[in-house]
N, C-alpha and C positions, 0 to 999 in steps of 0.2 A: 585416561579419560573415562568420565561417570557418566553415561545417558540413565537420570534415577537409580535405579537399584541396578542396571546392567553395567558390566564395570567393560567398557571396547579390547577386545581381546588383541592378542598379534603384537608384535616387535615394529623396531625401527616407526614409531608413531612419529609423523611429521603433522602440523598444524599453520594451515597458512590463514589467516584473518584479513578479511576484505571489505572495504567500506566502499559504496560508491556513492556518489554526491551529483545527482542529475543538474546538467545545466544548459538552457540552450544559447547557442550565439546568436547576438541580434548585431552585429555590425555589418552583417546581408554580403555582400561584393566589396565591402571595403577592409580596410586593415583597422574597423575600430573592434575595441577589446570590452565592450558592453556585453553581461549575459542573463540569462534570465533565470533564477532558481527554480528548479520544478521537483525540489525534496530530496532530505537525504532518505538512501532507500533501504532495506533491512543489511543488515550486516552480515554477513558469509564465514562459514567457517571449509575452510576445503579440507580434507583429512586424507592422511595416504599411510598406511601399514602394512604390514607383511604378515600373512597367516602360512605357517608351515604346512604341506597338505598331512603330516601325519596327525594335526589338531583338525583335521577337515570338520569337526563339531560346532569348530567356534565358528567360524565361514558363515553355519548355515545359522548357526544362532544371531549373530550379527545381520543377515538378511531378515528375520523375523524379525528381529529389530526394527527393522528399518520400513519393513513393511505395516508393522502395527497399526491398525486403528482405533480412534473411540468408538464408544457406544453410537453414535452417532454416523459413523462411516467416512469419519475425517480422519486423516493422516495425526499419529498420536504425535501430543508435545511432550518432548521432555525436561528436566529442568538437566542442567550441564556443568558438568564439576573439573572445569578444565584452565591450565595456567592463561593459556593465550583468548580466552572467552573469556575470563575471569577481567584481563587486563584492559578489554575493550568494551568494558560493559553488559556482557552478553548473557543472559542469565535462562532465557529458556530458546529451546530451536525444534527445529523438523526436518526430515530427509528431505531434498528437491536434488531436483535435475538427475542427470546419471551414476547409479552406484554401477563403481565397474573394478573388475573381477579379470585379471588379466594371471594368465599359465606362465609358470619362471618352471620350466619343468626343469633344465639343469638344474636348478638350486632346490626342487622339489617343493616349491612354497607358490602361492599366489600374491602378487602384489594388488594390492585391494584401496581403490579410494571413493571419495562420496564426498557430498557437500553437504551440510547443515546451514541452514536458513533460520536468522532469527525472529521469534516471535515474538510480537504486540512490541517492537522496539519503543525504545524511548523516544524517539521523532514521532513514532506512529502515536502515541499514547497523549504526548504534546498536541497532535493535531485533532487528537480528539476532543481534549477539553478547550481546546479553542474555539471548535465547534458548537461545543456546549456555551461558552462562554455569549456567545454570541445574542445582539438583542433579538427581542421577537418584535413584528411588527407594530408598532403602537397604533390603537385606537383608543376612540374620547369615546364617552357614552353620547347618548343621545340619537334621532334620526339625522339619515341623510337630507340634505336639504337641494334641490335641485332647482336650478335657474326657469323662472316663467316667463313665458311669450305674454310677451307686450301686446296686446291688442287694443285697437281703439275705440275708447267709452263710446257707447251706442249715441247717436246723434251726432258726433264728431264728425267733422267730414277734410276728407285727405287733401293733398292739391295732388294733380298730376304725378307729378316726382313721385311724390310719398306712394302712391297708388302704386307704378313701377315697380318702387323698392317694396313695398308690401310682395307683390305677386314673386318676387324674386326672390324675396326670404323664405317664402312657402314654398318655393318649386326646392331650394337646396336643404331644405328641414327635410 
């Protein structure tokens, strides 16, 4: 496995690939099988290898690794040059969740794994230009035109009723 120009050091390299697909159920208390999509989410690479402790160099190289960050104090992307990434789409990632470092002192080595998390997935990349894609609100040129109170030509005179409903359109305005 290639993270860029670092080539993941250590034996027995295993590579587990994980897709999850969020979905909720809406069939509430009952046995119906309706769900609601809420996104496929980045795709996972789980990694598990064996570093001997007499390479104890590669160990610490591979934590710099994995601690790296940009200029900018963001966790670094890498681009990934691996069979099981390759086969699921997976073309750049980043270290998440726990790197863990476990003692095989019998066998004098650490057994070593980490997750990789993919980055700007293709789901994600999709929902961006969807977003883009999207209309913006339409407006017409021109002013707003807003509705005017009726009132009555000077001379005119109301009956009762009308008096009423005047006093009562003026008290809810």
């Amino acid at each position: 496995m290639r993270l860029n120009d670092f080539t993941v050091p250590g034996t027995e390299l295993t590579v587990t690939g994980n897709l999850r697909i969020e979905t909720e159920d809406l069939g509430g208390q009952t046995s119906g099988t309706d769900r609601a999509n809420k996104g496929i989410k980045p795709k996972t690479l789980t990694v598990s290898l064996l570093i001997l402790k007499k390479h104890s160099g590669d160990l610490t190289d591979l934590v710099k690794v994995a601690e790296a960050e940009d200029g900018a104090g963001k966790l670094r992307v890498y681009d990934i040059v691996e069979d099981t990434a390759r086969a699921m789409n997976v073309r750049q990632v980043q270290f998440t969740g726990a790197f863990v470092c476990k003692d095989l002192s019998p066998s004098q080595a650490w057994r070593v794994s980490f997750t990789l998390a993919e980055y700007l997935s293709v789901a994600e990349k999709t929902e961006q230009r969807r977003d883009l894609s999207q209309t913006e609100a339409q407006q017409a040129p021109g002013e707003t035109i807003t509705a005017q109170e009726e009132t009555p030509a000077e001379g005119e005179t109301l009956t009762g009723f009308e008096t009423f409903l005047s006093k009562v359109d003026k008290a809810l305005a």
